[in-house]
N, C-alpha and C positions, 0 to 999 in steps of 0.2 A: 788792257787786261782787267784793272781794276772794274771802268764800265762794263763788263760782259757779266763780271762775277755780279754785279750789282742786279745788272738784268732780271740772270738766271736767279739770285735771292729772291728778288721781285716776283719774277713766274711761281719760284716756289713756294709764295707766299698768297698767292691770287690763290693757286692750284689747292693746298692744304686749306685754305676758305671755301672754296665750293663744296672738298670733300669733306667738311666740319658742317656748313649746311646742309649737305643735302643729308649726313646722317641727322642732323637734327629733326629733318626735315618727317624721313622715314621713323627715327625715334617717335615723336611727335605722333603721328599717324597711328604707329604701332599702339601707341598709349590709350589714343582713343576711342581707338577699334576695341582694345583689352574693357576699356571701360564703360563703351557701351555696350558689349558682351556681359560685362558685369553687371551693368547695371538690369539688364535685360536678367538674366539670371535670378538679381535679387528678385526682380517684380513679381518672376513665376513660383518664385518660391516661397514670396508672400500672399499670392493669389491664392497657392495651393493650401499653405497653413490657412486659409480665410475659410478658402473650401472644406477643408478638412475639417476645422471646429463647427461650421455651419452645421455641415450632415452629424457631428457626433453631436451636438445640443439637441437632433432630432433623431437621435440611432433610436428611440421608441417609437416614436411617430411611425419612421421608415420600417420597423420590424411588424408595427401592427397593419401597416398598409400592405408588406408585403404576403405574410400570415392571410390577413382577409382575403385576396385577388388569390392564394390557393389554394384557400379551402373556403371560401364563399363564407367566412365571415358568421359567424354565430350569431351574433347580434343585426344581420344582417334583415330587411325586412322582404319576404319572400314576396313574386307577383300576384297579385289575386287573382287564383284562378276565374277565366270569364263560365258562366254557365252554358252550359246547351239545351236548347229549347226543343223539345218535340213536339209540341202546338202553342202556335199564336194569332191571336183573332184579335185585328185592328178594328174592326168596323168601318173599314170603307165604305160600306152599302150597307144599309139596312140586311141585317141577315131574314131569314126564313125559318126561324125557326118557329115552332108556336110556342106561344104564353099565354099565362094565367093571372087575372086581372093587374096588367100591365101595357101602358100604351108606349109606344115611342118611337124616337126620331133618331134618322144620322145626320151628322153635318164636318166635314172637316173631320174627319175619322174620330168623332166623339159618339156615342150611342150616350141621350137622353131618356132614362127612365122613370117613368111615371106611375107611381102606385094606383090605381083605380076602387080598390076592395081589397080582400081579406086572403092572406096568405101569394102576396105577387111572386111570381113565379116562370123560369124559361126554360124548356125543355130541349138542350144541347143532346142530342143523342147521334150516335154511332158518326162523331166529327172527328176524330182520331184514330189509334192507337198504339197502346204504353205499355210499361210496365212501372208500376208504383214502386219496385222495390229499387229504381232504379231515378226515376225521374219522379220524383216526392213532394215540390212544390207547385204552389199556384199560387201565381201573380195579377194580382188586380192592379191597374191604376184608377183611383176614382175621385169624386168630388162628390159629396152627398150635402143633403141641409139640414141631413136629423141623424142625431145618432142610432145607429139597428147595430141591427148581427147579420153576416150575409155568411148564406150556408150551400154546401157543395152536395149533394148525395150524387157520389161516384157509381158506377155502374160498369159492367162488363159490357151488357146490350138494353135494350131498354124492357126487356122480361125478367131481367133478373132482380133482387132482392138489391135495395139500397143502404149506403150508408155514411152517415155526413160525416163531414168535416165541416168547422167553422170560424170565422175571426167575428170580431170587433168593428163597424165604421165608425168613425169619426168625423159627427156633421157637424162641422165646421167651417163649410163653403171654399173649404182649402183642396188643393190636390194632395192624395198620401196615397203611399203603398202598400197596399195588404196583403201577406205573403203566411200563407196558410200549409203547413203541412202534412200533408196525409200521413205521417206516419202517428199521430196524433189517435189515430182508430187502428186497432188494429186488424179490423176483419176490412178496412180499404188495401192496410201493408203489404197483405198478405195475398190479394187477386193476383192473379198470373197477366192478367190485363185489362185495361181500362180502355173502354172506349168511347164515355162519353157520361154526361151530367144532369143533374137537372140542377140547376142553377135558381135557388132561392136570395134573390140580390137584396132585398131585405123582409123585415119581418112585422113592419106596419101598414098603414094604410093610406099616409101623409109625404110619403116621404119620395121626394124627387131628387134621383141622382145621374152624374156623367159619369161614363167609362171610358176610357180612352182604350185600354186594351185587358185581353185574360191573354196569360201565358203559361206554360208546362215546362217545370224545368228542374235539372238536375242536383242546382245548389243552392242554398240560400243564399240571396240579395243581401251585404251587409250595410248597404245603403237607403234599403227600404225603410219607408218611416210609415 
């Protein structure tokens, strides 16, 4: 009798051990799980405070970026509008037009001109046409070796009555752009249409210059020099 009681203490002594580990066992788990839930927790909640002061040390930044993207920004720098041209003459080929004492060549869409005598001069007539109140500029690109003045007398047709426009060249052996406004006269502003030039490209007797192009156009070049 005694041995069986001893046993059965014994079983109940194995049994209350496994059931003592295995809560341990579960406790233990339960802990871990808690605390890396926990700790999982803290991280996001210190990410988000991280977050949080970041964007508020930039709540200006973010208020003027987003200000700017909806209403385009005041300070914003607009695109430059591109021009549109109603005539442009490369000189690919030698044109046909006649001149007065003036010789010259094309090469490589350059037109070389050559003063020969007294008032050189190209009769561009009825190559277009405009409206000056609308399309107001003319563009030269050139390389001269003397300083002149190159002058436009615009025209309706080639019987009507003339009247210049003019720039400045800059002989300097450099390329620059001359960009001459007609509204500059006001009885050119005011034709109802233009259709052509006589083209006085400068105003001595010595002086040899390239063109590379004449253009017609609606806005001034802010890049032109």
């Amino acid at each position: 009798m005694k041995q069986r009681l001893k046993e059965e203490k014994g079983s109940m002594a194995v049994y209350v051990s496994v059931v003592l580990l295995s809560m341990l066992i579960i406790l233990s788990a339960v802990l871990l799980t808690s605390n890396a839930a926990r700790r999982s927790q803290l991280q996001t909640a210190m990410d988000l405070k991280q977050s949080y002061e970041a964007d508020n040390s930039r709540a200006a930044e973010i208020y003027a970026e987003l200000t700017s993207s909806s209403t385009g920004g005041e300070n914003d720098e607009e695109t430059p509008k591109e021009p549109n041209y109603i005539y442009i003459e490369e000189f690919e080929t030698l044109p046909s037009y006649a001149n007065v004492s003036t010789t010259w060549t094309a090469s490589n869409s350059i037109l070389t001109l050559t003063a020969t005598g007294n008032d050189p001069r190209v009769n561009m007539y009825n190559i277009t046409s405009f409206d000056p109140k609308i399309y107001r500029y003319i563009e030269v690109r050139y390389n001269s070796n003397t300083n002149t003045t190159m002058e436009f007398f615009m025209i309706e047709n080639p019987t009507d009555q003339t009247y210049a426009v003019s720039g400045d060249i800059i002989g300097d052996g450099e390329w620059h752009i001359l960009t001459i406004d007609l509204w500059t006269n006001e009885e050119v502003k005011n034709r109802d249409n233009i259709t052509g030039w006589r083209w006085d490209w400068c105003t001595g007797d010595t002086v040899i210059m390239d063109v590379d192009y004449i253009k017609i156009k609606d806005i001034e070049n802010e890049n032109s020099i």
